[in-house]
N, C-alpha and C positions, 0 to 999 in steps of 0.2 A: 364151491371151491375149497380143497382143503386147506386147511390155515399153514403157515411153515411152523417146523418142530423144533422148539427148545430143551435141551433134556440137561437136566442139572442134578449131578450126583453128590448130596452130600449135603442134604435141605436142612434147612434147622432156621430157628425163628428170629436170627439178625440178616448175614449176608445174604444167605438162600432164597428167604421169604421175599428179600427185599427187590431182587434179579430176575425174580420168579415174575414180583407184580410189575416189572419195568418194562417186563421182552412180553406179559400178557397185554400191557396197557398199549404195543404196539402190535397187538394183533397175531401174536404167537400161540401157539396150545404150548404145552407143558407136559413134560413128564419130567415127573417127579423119582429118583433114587434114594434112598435111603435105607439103613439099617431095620428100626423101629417101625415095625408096621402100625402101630396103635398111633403114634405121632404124626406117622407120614398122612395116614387119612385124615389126622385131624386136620394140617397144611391143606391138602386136596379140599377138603368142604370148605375151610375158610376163604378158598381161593373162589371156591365156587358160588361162596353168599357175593364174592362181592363181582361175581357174572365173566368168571376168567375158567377158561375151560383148562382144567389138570386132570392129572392120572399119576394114581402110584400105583410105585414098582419096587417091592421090599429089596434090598440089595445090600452086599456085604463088599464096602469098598476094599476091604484088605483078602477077597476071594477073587481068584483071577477068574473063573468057573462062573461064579454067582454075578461078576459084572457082564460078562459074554452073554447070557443067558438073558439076564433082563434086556438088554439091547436089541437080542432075537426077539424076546415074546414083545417090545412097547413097538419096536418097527412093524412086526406083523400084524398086531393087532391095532396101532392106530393109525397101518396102511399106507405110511410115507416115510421117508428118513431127517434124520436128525442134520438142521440147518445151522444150531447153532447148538453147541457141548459146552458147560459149564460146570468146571470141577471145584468144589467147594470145601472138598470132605478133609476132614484132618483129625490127627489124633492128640489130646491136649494134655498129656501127660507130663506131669514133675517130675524133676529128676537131676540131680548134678553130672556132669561127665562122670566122673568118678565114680560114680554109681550105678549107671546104666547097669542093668542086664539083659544077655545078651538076645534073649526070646521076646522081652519087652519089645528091646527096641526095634528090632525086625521084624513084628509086625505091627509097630508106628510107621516103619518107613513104608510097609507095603498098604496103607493107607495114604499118607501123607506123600508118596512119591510114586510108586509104581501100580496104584490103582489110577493115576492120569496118566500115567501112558496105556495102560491097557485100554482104558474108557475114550482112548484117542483111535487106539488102533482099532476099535468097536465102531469108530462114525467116518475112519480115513478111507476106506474105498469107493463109498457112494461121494466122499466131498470129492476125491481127486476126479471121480468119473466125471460128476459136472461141473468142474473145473469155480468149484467155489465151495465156501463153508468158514465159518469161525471158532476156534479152539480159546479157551476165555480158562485160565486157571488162577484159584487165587491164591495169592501169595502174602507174604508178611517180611515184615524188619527183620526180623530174627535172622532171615538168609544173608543180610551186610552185618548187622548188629545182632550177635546171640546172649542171650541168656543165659549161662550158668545153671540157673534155675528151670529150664527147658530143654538142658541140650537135645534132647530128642527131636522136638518138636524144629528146636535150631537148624539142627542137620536135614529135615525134612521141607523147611521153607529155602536153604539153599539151593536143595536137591531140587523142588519143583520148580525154582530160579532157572538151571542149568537145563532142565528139561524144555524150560520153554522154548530158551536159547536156541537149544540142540535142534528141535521140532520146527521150531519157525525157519531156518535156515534151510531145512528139507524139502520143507513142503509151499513154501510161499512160490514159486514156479508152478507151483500146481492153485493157484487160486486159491490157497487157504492161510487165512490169517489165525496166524497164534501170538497169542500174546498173556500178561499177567498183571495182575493188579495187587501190586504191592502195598499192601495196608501194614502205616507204619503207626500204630496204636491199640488199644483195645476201644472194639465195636461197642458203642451204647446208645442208644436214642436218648436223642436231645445236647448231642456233642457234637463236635466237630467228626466224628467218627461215627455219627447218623447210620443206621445202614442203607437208610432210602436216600442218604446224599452219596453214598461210593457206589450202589448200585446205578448212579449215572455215569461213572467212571465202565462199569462192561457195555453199558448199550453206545455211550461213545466209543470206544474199540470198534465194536461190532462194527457203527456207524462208518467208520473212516473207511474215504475213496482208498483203493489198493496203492497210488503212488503216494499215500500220506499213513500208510498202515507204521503203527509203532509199535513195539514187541514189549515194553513193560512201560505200564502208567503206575507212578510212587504218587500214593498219596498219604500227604504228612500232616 
């Protein structure tokens, strides 16, 4: 029987890692997205010592072309569609408003905003067709409370705020839960900002009955 498919774009060794071992530890395969091909296998084998089946898939969250593409070759090749999408990817760039420039920052936001809609509209056909599916984006403080010292990044946890908004009011008729997890701190292990304790916060999303579905969990 094939496992259901988690595919999480934008791995890296706090939140990623942490969502990655949450949806394997219930019986998910994985595919894995990411930039850094030499990193992403390293995540796939760690995943794999510890008997969690993964696959990477090099990917370039701010190429609209390069996210399409991986989605074609991980559905074809591990022969089912994606149950649960898990957008993770962000761009963590300093910066004052005042400062921005203008190429910088447009392709932060086409990391940080507009590679989770594309990576949405890469897994919304097959959820709408079976009238189910979970869209999981992560989010930050920065979207109510910005930083000065981020604007970029600020403008782009808004943006995915608003996105989610936007998407969940669309598609939730169609059996598809979207929602965001608002992480209002920086991620460290052995904090309150755990990444193995807010990675309980998407498998609860995922988790909830559709008449108790909620569109952003803040956690502070």
């Amino acid at each position: 029987m094939t496992k259901p498919l988690c595919s999480i774009v934008g791995v890296g060794p706090g939140i990623g890692m942490a969502v990655a071992r949450r949806f394997a530890q219930e019986g998910f395969q994985l595919a894995l997205l990411a930039r850094n091909p030499q990193k992403l296998q390293g995540y796939v084998e760690e995943l794999h010592k510890a008997g969690y089946e993964a696959h990477a898939f090099p990917t370039d969250a701010a190429d609209e072309d390069s996210i399409h593409q991986s989605f074609y070759r991980l559905h074809e090749e591990l022969g089912t569609k994606t149950s649960v999408l898990i957008y993770n990817a962000a761009a963590l760039n300093q910066g004052l408003p005042s400062e921005l420039i203008y190429d910088d920052a447009v392709q932060d936001f086409r990391v940080n905003v507009l590679g989770a809609a594309v990576s949405a509209q890469a897994v919304l056909p097959t959820m709408r067709e079976k009238r189910r599916g979970t869209i999981l984006f992560t989010g930050g403080g920065l979207a109510t409370t910005p930083f000065p010292q981020y604007a970029s990044l600020s403008i782009g946890k808004a943006g995915i705020r608003n996105l989610t908004y936007s998407l969940a009011g669309e598609v939730a008729e169609d059996g598809i839960h979207v929602a965001t997890v608002t992480v209002c701190g920086f991620v460290k292990e052995g904090t309150r900002f755990d990444p193995d304790t807010i990675a309980e916060a998407y498998w609860d999303l995922h988790a909830q009955a559709p008449d108790a579905w909620e569109t952003e969990f803040t956690y502070k």
